[in-house]
C-alpha positions as CSV (number, residue, x, y, z in Angstrom):
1,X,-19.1,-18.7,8.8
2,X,-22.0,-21.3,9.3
3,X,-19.9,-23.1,12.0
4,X,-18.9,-20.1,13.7
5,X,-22.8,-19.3,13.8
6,X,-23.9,-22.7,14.9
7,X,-21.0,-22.4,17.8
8,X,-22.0,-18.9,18.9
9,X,-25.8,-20.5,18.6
10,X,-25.1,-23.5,21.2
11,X,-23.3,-21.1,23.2
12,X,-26.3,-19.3,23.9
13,X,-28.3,-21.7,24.1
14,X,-26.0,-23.2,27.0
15,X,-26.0,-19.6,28.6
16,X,-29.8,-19.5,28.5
17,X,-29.5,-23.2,30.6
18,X,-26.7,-22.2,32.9
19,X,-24.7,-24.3,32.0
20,X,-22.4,-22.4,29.7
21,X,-18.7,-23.4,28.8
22,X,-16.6,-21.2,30.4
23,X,-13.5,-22.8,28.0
24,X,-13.6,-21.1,25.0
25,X,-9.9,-22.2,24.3
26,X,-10.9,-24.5,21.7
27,X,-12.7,-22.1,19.7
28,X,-10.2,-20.5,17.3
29,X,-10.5,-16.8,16.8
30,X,-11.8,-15.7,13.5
31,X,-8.1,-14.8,11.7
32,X,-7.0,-13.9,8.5
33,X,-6.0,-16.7,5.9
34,X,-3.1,-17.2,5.0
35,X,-1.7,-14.2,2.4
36,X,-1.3,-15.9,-0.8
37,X,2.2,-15.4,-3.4
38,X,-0.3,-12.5,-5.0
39,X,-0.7,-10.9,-1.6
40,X,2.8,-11.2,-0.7
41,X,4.3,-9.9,-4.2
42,X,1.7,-6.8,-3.5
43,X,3.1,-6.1,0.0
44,X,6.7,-6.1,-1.6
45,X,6.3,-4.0,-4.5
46,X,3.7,-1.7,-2.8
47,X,6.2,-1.0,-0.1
48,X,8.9,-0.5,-2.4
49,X,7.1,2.1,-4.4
50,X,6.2,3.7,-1.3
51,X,9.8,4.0,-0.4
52,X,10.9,5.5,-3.6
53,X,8.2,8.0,-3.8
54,X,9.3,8.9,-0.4
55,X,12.6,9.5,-1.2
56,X,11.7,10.6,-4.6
57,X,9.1,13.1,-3.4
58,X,11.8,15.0,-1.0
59,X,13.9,15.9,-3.7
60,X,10.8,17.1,-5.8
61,X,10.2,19.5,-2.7
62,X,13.6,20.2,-2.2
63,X,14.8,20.2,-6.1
64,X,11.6,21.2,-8.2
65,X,11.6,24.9,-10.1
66,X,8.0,24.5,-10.0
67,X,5.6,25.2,-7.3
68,X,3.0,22.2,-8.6
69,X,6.2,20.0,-8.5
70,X,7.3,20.9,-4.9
71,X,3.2,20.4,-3.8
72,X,3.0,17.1,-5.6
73,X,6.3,15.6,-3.7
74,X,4.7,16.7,-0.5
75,X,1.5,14.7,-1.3
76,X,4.1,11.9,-2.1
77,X,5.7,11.9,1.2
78,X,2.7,12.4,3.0
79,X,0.8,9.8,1.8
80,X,3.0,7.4,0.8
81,X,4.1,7.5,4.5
82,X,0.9,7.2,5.7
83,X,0.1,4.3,3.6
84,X,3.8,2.8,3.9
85,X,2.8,2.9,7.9
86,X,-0.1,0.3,6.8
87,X,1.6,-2.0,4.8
88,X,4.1,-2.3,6.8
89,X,1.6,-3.4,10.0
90,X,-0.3,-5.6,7.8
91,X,3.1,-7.5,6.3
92,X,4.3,-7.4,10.3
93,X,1.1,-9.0,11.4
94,X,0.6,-11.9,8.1
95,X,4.5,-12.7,8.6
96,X,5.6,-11.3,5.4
97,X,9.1,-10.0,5.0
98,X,9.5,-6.9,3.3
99,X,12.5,-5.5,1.0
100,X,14.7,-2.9,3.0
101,X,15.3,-0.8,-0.1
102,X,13.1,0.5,-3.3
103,X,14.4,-1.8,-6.6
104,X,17.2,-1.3,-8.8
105,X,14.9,0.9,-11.5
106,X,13.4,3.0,-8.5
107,X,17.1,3.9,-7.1
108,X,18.2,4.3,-10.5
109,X,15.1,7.2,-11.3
110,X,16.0,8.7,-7.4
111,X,19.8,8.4,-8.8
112,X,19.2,10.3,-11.9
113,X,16.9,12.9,-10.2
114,X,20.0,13.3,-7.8
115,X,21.5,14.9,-10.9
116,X,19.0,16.6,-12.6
117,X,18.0,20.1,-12.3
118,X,15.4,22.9,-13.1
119,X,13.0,21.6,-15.9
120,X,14.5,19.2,-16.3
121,X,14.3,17.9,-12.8
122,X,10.4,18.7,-13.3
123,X,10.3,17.1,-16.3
124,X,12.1,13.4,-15.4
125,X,10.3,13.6,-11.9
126,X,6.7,14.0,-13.6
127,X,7.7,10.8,-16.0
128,X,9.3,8.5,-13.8
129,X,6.4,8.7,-10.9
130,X,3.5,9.1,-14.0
131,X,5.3,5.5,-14.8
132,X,5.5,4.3,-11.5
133,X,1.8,5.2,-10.3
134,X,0.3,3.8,-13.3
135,X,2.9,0.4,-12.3
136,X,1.2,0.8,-8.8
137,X,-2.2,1.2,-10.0
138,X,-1.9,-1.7,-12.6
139,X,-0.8,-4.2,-9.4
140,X,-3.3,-3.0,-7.2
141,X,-6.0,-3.9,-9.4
142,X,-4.7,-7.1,-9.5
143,X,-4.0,-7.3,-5.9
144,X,-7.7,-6.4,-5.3
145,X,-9.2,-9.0,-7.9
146,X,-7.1,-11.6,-7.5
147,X,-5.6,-11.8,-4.0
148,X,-6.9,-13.8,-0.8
149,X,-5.7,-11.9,2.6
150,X,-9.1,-9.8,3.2
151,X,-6.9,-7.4,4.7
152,X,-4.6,-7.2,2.6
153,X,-7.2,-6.8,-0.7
154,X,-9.1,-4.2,1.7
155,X,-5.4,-2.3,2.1
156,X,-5.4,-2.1,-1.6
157,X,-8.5,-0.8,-1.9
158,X,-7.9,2.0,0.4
159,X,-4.6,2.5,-1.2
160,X,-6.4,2.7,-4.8
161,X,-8.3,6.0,-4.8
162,X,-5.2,7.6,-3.4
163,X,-2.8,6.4,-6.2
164,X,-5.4,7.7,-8.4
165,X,-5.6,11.2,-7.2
166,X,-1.9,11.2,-7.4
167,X,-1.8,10.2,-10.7
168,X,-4.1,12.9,-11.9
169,X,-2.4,15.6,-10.6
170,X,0.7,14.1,-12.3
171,X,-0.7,14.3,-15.5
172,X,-2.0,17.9,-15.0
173,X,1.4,19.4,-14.2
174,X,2.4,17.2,-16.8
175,X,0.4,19.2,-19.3
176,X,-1.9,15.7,-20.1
């Protein structure tokens, strides 16, 4: 930051003289470190979720008996899309690769659902995405404490208060 400073500093100072460098090619553009192992797990696992809920939320609009269910699979898609639409840019533009499917525990919930119906439907859909936001919630933390990439920490963040909200109404149709 200081060195950036002192080069924008002497740059005006030169413009003041008229003699300004019109090269700029050898001062690097401010960029984004490197994302760090934490960063990169959080992109992975963040997008995997996102897939699941995805996925996971459909049938909960398509499959649940009750009407809180079907809203709360909505929610899912809709923001899970939306914030799937981030990660994915922000992996794109750091060079990280992302999974192509959710993991073997998230097909294997989306699996079961697949056979499940009425309250029970409700019932296994409300436990398995309680689980898996408070999974989500748990890594962003981390991701936001301990990881590097500003953008990717500040994704997180944004990414938090939603995960939140959809872990509170979770628990309310839940009956806790």
């Amino acid at each position: 930051m200081r060195t950036r400073l002192t080069v924008l500093l002497a740059a005006a100072a030169l413009a003041g003289c008229g003699t300004a460098p019109t090269n700029t090619a050898a001062v690097a553009p401010h960029t984004d470190a490197q994302p760090s192992e934490q960063d990169k797990t959080w992109l992975r696992t963040i997008h995997e979720g996102n897939m699941a809920e995805i996925q996971v939320g459909r049938l909960a609009e398509g499959k649940g008996s009750a009407k809180e269910v079907k809203s709360i699979g909505k929610m899912l898609i809709d923001d899970h899309t939306a914030l799937d639409q981030k990660v994915t840019q922000a992996a794109t533009q750091l060079g990280v690769d992302l999974p192509t499917s959710p993991s073997a525990d998230q097909r294997a919930l989306s699996d079961k659902l697949r056979e499940t119906t009425g309250a029970d439907f409700d019932q296994d859909f409300l436990a398995g995405m309680t689980k898996s936001h408070n999974a989500a919630i748990k890594a962003t933390k981390k991701q936001i404490s301990d990881g590097s990439s500003q953008a990717v920490v500040a994704l997180a963040k944004e990414a938090q208060p939603k995960l939140e909200e959809h872990l509170a109404a979770l628990k309310k149709a839940h009956g806790g």
